[in-house]
N, CA, C and O atoms as CSV, one atom per row, in Angstrom:
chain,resi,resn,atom,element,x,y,z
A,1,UNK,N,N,0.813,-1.186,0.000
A,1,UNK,CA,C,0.000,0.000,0.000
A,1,UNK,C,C,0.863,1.260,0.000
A,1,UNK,O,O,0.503,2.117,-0.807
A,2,UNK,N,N,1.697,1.477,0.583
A,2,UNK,CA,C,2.931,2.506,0.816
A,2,UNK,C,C,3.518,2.449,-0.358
A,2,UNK,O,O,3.711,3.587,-0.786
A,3,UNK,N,N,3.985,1.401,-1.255
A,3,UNK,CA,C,4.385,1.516,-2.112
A,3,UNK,C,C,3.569,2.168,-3.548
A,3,UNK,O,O,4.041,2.682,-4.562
A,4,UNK,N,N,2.599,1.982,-3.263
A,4,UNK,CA,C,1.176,2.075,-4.232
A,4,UNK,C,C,1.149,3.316,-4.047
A,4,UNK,O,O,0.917,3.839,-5.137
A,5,UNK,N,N,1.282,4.232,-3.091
A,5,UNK,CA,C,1.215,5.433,-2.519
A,5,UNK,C,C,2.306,6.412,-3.571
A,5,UNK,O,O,2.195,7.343,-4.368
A,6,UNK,N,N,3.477,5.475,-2.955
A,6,UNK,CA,C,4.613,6.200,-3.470
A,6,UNK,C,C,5.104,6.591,-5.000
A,6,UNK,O,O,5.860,7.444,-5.465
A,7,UNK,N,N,4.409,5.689,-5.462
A,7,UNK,CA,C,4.761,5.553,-7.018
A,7,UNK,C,C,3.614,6.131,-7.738
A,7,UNK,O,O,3.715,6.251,-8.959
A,8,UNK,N,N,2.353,6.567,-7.042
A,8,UNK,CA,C,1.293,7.792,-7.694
A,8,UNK,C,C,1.672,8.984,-7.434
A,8,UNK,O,O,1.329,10.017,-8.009
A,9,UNK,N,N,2.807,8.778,-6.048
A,9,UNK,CA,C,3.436,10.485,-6.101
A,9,UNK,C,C,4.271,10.934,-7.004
A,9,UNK,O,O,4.211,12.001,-7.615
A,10,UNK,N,N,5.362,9.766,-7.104
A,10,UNK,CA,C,5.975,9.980,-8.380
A,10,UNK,C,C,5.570,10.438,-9.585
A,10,UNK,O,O,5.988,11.342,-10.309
A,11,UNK,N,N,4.365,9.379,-9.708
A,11,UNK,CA,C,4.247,9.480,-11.002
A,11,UNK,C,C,3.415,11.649,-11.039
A,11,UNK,O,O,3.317,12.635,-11.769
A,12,UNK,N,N,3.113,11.189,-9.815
A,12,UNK,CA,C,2.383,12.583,-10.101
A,12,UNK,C,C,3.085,14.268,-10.274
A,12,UNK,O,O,2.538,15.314,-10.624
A,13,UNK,N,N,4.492,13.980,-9.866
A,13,UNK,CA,C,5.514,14.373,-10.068
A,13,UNK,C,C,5.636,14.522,-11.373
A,13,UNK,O,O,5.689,15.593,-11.978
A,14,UNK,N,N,5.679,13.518,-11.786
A,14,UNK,CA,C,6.393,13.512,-13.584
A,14,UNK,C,C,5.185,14.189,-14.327
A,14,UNK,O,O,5.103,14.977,-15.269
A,15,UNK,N,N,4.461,13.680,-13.673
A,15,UNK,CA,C,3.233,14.378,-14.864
A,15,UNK,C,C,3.164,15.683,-15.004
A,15,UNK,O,O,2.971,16.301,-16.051
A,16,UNK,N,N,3.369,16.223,-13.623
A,16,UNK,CA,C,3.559,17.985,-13.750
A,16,UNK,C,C,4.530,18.253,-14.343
A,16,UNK,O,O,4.521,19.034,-15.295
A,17,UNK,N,N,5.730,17.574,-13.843
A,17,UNK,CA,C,7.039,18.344,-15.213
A,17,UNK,C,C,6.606,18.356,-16.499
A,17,UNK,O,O,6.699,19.283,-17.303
A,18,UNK,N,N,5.924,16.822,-16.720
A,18,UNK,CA,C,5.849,17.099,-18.478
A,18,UNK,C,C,4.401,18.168,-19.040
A,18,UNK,O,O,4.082,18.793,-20.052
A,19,UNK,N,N,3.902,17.916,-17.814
A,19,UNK,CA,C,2.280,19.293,-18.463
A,19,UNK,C,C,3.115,20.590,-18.441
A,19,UNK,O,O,2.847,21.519,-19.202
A,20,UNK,N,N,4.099,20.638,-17.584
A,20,UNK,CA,C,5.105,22.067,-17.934
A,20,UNK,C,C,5.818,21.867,-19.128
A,20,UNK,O,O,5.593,22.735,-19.972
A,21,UNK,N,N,6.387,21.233,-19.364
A,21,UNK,CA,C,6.859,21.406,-20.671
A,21,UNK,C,C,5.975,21.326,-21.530
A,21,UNK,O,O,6.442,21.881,-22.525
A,22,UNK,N,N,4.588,20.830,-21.828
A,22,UNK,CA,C,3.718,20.883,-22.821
A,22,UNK,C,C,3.058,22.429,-22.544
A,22,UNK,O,O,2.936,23.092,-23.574
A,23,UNK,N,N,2.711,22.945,-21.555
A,23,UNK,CA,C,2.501,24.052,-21.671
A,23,UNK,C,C,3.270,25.058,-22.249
A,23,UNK,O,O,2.823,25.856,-23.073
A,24,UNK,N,N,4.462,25.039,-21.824
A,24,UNK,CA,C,5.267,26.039,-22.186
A,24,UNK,C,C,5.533,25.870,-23.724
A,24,UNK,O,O,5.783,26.892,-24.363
A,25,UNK,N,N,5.499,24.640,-24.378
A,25,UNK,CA,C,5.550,25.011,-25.524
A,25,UNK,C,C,4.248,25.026,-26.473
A,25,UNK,O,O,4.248,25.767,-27.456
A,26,UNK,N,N,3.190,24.245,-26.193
A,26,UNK,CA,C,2.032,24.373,-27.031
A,26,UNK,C,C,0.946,25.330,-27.097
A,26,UNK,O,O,0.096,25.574,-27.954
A,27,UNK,N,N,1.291,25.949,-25.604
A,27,UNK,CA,C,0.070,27.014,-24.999
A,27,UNK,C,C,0.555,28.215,-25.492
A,27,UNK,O,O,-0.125,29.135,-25.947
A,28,UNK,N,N,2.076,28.153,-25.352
A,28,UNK,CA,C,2.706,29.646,-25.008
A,28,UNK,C,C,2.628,30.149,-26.730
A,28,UNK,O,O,2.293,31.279,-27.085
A,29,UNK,N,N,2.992,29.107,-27.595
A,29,UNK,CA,C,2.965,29.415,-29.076
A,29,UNK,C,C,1.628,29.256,-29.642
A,29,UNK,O,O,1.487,30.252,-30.351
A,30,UNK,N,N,0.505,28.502,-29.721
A,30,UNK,CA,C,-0.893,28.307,-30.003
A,30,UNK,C,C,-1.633,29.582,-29.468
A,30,UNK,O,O,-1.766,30.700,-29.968
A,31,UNK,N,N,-2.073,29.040,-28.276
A,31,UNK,CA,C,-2.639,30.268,-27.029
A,31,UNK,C,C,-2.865,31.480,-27.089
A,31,UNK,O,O,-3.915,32.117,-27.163
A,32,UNK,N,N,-1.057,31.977,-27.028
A,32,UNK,CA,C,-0.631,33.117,-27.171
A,32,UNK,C,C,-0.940,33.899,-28.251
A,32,UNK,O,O,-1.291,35.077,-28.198
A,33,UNK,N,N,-0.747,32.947,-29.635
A,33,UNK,CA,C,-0.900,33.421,-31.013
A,33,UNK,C,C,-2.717,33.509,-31.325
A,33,UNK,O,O,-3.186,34.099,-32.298
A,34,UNK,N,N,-3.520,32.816,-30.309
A,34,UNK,CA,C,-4.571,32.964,-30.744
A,34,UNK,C,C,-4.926,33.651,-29.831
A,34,UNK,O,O,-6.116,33.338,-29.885
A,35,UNK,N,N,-4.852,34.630,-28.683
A,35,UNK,CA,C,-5.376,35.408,-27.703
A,35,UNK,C,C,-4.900,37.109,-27.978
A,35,UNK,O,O,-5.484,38.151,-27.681
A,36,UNK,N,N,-3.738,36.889,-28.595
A,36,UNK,CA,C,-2.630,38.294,-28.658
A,36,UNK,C,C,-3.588,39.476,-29.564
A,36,UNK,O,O,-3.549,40.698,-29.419
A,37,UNK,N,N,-4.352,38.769,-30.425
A,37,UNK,CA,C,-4.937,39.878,-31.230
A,37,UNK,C,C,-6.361,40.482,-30.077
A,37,UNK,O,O,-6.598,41.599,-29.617
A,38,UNK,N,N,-6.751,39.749,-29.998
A,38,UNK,CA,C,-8.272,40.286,-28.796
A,38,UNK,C,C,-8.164,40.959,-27.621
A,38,UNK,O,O,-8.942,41.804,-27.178
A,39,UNK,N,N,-6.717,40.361,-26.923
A,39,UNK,CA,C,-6.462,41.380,-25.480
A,39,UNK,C,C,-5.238,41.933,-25.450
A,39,UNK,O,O,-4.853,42.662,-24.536
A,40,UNK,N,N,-4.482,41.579,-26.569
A,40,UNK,CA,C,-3.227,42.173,-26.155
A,40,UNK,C,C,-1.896,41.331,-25.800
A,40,UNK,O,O,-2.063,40.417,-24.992
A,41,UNK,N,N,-0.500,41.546,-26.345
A,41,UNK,CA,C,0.810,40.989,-26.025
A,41,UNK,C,C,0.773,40.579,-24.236
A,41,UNK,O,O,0.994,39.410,-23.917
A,42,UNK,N,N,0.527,41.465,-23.323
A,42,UNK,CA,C,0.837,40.725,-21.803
A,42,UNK,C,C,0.041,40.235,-21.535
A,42,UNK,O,O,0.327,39.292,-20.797
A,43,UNK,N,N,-1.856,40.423,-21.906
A,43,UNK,CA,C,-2.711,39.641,-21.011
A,43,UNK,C,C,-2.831,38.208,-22.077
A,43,UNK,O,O,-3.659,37.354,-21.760
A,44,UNK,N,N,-1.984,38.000,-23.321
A,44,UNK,CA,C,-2.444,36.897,-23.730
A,44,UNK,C,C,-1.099,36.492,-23.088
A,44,UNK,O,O,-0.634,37.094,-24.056
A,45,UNK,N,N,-0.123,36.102,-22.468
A,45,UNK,CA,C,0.548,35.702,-21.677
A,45,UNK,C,C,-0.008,35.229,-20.456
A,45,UNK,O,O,0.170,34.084,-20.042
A,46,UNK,N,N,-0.700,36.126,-19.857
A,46,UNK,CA,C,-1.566,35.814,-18.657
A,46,UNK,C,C,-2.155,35.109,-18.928
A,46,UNK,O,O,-2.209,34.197,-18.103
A,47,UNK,N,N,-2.900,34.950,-20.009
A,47,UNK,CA,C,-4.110,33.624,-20.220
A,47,UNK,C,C,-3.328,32.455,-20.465
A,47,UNK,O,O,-3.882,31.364,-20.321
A,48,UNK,N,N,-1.834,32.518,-20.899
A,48,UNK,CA,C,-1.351,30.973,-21.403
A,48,UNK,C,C,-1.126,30.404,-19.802
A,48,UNK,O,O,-1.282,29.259,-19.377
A,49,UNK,N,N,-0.734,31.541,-19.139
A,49,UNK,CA,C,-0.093,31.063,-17.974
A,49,UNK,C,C,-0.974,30.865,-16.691
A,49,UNK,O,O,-0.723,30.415,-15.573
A,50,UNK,N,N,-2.363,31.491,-17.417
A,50,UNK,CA,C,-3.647,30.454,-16.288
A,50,UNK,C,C,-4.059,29.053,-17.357
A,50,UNK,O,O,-4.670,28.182,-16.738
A,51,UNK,N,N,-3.990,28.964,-17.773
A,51,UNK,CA,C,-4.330,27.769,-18.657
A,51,UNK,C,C,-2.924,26.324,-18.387
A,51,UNK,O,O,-2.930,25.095,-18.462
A,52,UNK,N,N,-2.090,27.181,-18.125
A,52,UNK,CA,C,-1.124,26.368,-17.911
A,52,UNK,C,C,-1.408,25.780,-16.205
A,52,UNK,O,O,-1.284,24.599,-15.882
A,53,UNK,N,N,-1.867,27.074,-15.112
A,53,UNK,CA,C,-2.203,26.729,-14.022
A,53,UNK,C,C,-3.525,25.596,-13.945
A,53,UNK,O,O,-3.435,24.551,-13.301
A,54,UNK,N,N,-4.448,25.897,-14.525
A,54,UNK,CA,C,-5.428,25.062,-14.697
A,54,UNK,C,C,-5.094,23.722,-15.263
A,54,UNK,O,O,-5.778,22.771,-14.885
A,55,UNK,N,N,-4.276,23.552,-15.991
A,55,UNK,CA,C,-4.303,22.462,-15.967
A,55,UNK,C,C,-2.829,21.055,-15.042
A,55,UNK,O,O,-2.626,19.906,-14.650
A,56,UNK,N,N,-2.481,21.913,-15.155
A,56,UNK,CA,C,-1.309,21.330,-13.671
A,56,UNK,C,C,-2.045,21.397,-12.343
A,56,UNK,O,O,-1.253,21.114,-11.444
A,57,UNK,N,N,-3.479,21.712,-11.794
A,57,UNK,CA,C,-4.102,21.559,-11.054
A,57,UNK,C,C,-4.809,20.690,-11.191
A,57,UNK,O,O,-5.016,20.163,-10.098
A,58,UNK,N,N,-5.603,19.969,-12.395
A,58,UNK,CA,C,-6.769,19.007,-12.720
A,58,UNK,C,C,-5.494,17.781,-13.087
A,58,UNK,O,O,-5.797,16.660,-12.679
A,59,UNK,N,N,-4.483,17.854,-13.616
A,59,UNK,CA,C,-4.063,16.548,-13.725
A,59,UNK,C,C,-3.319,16.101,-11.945
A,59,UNK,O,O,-3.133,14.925,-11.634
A,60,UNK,N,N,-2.994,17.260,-10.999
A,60,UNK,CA,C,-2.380,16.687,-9.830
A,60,UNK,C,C,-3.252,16.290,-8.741
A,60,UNK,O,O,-2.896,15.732,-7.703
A,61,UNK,N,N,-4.788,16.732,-9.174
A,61,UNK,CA,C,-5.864,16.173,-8.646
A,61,UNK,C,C,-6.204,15.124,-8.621
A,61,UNK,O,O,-6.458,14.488,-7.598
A,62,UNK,N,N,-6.288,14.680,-9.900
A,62,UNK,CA,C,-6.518,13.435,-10.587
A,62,UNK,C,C,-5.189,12.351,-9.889
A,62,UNK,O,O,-5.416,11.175,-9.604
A,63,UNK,N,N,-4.170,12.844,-9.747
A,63,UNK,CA,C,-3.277,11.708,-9.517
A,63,UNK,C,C,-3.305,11.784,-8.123
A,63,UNK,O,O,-3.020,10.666,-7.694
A,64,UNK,N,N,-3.496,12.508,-7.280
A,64,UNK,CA,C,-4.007,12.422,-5.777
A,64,UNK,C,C,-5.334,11.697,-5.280
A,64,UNK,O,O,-5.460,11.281,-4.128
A,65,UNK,N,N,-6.372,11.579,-6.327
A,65,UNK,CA,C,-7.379,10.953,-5.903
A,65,UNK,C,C,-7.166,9.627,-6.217
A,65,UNK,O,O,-7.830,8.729,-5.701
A,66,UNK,N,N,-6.005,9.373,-7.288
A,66,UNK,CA,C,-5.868,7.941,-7.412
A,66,UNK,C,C,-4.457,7.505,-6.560
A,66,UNK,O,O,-3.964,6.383,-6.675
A,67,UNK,N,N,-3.897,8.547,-5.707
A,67,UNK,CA,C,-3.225,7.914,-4.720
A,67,UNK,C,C,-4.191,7.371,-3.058
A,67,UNK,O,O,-3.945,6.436,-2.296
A,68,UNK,N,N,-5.081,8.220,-3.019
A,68,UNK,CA,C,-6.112,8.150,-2.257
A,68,UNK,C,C,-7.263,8.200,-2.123
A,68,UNK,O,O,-7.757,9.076,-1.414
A,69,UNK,N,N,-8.086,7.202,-2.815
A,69,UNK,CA,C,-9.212,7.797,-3.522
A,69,UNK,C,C,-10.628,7.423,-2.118
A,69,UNK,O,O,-10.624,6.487,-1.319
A,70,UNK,N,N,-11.628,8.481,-2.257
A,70,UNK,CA,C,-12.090,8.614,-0.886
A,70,UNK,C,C,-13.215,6.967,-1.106
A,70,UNK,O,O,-13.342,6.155,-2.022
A,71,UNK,N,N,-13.810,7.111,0.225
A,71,UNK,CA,C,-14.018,5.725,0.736
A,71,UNK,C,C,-15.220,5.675,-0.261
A,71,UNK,O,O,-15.752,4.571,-0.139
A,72,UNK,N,N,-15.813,6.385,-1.136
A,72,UNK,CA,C,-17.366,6.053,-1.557
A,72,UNK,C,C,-16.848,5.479,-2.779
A,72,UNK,O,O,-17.711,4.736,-3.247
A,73,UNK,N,N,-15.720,5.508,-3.556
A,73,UNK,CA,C,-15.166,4.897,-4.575
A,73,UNK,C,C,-13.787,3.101,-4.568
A,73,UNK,O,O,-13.323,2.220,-5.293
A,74,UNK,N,N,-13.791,3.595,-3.274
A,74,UNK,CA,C,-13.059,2.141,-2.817
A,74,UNK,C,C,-13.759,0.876,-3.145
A,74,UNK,O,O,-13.096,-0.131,-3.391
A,75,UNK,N,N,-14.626,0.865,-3.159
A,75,UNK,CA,C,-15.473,-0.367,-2.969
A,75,UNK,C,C,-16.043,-0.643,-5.038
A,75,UNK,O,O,-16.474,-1.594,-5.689
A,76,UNK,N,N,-15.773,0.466,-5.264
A,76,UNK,CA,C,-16.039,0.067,-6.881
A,76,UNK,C,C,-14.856,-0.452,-7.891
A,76,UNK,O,O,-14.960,-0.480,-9.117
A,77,UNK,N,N,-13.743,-0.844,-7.151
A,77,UNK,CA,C,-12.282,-1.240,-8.355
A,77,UNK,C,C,-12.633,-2.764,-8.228
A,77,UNK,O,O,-11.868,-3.563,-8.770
A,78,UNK,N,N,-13.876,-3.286,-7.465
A,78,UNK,CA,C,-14.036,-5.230,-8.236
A,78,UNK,C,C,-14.360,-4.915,-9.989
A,78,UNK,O,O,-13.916,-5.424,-11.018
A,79,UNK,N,N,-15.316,-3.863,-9.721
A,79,UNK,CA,C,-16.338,-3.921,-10.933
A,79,UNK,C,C,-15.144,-3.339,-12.411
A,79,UNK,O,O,-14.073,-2.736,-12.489
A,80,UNK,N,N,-15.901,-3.819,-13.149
A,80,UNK,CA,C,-15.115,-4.043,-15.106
A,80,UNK,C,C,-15.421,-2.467,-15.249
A,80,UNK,O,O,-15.966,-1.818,-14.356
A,81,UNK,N,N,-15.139,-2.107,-16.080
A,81,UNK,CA,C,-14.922,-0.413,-16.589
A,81,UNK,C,C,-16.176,-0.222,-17.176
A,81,UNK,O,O,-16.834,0.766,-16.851
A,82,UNK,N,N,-16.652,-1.114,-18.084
A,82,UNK,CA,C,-17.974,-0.603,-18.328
A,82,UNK,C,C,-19.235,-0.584,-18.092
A,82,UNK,O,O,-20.108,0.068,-18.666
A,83,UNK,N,N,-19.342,-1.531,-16.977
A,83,UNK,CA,C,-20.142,-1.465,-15.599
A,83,UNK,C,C,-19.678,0.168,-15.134
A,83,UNK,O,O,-20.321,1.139,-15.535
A,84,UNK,N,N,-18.947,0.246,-14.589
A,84,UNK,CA,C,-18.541,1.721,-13.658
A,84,UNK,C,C,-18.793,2.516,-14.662
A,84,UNK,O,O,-19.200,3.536,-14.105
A,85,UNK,N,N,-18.817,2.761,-16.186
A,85,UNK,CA,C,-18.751,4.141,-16.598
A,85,UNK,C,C,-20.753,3.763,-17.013
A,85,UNK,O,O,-21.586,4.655,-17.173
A,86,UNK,N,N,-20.989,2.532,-17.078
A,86,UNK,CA,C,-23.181,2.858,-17.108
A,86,UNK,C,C,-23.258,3.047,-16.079
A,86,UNK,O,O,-24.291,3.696,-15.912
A,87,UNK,N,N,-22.550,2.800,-14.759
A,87,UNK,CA,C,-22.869,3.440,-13.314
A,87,UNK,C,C,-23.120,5.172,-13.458
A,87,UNK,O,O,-24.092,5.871,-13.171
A,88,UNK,N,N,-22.185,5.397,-13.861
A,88,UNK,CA,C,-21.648,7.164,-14.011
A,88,UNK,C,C,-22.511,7.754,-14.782
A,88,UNK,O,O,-23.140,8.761,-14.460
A,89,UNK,N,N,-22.609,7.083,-15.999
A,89,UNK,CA,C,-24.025,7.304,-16.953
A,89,UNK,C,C,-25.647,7.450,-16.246
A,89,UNK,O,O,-26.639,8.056,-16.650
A,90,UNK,N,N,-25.482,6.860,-15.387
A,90,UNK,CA,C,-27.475,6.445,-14.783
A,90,UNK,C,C,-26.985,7.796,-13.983
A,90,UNK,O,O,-27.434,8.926,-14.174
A,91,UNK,N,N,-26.064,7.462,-13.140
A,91,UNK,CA,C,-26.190,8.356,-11.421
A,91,UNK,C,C,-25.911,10.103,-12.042
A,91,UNK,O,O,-26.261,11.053,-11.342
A,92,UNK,N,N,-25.307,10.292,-13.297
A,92,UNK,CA,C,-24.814,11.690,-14.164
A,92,UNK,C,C,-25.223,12.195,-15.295
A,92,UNK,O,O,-24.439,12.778,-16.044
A,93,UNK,N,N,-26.790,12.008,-15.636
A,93,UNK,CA,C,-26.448,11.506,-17.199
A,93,UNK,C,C,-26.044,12.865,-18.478
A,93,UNK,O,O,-25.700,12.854,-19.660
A,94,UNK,N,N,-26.380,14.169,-17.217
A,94,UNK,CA,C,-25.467,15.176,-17.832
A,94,UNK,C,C,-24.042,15.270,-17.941
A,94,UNK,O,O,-23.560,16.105,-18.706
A,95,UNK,N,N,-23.345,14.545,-17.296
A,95,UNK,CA,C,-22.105,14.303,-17.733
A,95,UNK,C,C,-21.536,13.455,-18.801
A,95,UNK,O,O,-20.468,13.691,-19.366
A,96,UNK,N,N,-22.431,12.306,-19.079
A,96,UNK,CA,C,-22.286,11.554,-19.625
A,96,UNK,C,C,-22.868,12.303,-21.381
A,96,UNK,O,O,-22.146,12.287,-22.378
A,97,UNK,N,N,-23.996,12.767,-21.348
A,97,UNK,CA,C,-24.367,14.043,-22.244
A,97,UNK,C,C,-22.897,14.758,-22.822
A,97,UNK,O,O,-22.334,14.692,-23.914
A,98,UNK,N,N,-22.625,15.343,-21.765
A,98,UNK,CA,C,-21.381,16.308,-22.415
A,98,UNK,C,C,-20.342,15.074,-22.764
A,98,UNK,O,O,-19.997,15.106,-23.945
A,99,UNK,N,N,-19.904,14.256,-22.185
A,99,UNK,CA,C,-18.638,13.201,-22.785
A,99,UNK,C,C,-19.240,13.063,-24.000
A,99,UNK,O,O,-18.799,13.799,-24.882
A,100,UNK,N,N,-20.151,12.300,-24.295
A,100,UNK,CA,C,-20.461,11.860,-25.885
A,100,UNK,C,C,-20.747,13.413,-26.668
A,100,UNK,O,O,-19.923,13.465,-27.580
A,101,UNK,N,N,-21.565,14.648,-26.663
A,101,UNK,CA,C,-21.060,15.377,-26.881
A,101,UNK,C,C,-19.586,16.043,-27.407
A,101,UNK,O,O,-19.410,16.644,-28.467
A,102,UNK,N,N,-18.773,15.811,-26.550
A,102,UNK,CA,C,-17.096,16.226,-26.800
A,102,UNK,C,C,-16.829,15.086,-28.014
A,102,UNK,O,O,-16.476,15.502,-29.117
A,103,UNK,N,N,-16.965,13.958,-27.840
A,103,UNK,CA,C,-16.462,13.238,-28.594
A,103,UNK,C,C,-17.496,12.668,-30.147
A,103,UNK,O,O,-17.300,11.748,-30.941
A,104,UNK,N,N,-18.351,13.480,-30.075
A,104,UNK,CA,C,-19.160,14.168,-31.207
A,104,UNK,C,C,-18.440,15.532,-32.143
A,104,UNK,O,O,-18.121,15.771,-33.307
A,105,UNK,N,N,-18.433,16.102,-31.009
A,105,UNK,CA,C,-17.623,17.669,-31.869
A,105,UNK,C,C,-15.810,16.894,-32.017
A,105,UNK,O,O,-15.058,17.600,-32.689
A,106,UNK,N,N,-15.356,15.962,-31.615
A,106,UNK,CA,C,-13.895,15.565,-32.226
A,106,UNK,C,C,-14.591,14.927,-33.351
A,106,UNK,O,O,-14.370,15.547,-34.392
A,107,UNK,N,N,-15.228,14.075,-33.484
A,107,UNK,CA,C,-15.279,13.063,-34.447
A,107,UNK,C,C,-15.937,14.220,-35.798
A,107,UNK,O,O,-15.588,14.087,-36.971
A,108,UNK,N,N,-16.578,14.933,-35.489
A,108,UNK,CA,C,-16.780,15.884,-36.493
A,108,UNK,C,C,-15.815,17.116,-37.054
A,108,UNK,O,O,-16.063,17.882,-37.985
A,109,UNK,N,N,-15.172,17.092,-36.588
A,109,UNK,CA,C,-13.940,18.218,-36.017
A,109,UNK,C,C,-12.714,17.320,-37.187
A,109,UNK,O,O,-12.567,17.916,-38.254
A,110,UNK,N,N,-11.968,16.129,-37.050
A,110,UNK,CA,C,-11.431,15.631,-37.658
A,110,UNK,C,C,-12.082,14.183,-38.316
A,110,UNK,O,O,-12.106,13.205,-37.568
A,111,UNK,N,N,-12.409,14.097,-39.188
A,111,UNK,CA,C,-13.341,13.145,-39.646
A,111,UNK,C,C,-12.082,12.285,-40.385
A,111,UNK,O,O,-12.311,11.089,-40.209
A,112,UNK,N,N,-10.906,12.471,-41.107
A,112,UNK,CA,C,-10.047,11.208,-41.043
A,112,UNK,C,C,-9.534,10.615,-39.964
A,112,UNK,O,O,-9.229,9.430,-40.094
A,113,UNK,N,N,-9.274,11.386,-38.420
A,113,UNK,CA,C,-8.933,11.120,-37.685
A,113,UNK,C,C,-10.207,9.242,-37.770
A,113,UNK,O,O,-10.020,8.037,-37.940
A,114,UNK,N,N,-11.297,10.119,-37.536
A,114,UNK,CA,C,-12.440,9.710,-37.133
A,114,UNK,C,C,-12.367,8.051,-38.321
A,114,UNK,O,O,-12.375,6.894,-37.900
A,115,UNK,N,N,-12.320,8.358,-39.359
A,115,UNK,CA,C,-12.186,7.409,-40.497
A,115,UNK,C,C,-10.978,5.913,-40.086
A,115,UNK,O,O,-11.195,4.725,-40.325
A,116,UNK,N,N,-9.720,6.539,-39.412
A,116,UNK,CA,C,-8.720,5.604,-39.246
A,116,UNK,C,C,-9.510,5.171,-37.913
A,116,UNK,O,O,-9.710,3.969,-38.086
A,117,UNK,N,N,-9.909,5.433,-37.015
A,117,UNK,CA,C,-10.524,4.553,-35.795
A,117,UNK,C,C,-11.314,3.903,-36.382
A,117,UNK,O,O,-10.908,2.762,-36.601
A,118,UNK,N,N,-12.570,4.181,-36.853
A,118,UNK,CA,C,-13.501,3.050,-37.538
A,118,UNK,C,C,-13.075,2.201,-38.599
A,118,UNK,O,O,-13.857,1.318,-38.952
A,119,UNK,N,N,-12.069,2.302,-39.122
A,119,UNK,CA,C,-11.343,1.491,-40.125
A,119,UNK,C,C,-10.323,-0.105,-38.914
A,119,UNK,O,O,-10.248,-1.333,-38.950
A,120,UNK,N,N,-9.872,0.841,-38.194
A,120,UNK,CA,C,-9.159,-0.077,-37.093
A,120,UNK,C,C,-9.714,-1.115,-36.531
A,120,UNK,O,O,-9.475,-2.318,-36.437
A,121,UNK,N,N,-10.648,-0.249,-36.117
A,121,UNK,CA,C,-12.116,-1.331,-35.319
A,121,UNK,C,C,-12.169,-2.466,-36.250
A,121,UNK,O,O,-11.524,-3.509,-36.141
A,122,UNK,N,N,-13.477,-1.985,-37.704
A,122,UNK,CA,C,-13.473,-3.024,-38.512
A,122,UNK,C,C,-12.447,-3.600,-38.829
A,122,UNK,O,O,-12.852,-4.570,-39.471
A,123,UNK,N,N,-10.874,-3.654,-38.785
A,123,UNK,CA,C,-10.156,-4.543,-38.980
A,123,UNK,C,C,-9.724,-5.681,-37.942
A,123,UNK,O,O,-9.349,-6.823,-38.207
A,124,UNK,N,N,-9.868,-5.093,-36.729
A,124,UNK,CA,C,-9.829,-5.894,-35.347
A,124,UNK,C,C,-11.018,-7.207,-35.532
A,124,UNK,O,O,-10.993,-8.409,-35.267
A,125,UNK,N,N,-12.118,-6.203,-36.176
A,125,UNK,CA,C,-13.243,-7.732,-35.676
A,125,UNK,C,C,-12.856,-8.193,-37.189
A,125,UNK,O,O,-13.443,-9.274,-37.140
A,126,UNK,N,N,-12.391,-8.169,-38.279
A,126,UNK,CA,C,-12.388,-8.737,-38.906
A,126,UNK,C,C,-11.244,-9.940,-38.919
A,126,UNK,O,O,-11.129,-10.765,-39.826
A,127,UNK,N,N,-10.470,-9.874,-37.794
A,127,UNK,CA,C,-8.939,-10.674,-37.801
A,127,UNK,C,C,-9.956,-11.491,-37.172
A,127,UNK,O,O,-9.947,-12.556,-37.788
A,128,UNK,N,N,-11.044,-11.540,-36.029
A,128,UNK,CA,C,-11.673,-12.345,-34.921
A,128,UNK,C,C,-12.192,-13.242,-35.562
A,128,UNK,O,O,-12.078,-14.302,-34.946
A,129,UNK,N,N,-12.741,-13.360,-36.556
A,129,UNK,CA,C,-13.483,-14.344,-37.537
A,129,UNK,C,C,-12.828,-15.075,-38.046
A,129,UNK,O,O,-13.307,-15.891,-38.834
């Protein structure tokens, strides 16, 4: 258990270095280049560098709740993943709304993306036969 502990800190460690380095380079050049015309050279800086805060907060969350995750979720790691995510679906179903949503506006958003997954799939079940 200590060990289980130790190695989500780690890892949770690493994850912030590398969301810093992905920030600093994808936010600061994207971000920047798409904020600079509407508010301006310093406050589109400010926005890369709350965007950068925001999200080095939601991923060290995430790896803290899976170093310790509270007692109402302990009792659900018997159950298979897609049991737990129709759990999440019934008990949320506005969340579950916006997930398929998001992954509505990707799949429409890049539609070869979208083309090589459904191509993959059908080739997976087609090896099964």
């Amino acid at each position: 258990m200590i060990l289980r502990k130790a190695i989500y800190y780690v890892t949770a460690v690493v994850s912030l270095a590398a969301t810093a380095v992905i920030c600093v380079v994808f936010l600061a050049l994207a971000l920047h280049a798409a904020v600079k015309p509407a508010v301006g050279e310093a406050w589109a800086g400010v926005v890369v560098a709350g965007a950068a805060v925001l999200l080095a907060a939601g991923i060290s969350g995430v790896m803290l709740l899976r170093a310790a995750p509270p007692k109402s979720l302990r009792h659900q790691e018997h159950k298979d993943l897609s049991s737990r995510m129709f759990e999440l679906a019934q008990a949320k179903p506005l969340v579950a709304l916006g997930i398929v949503g998001a992954m509505a506006a990707v799949a429409l958003k890049n539609p070869r993306t979208t083309a090589t997954v459904v191509s993959a799939l059908m080739a997976g079940r087609a090896t099964k036969k």
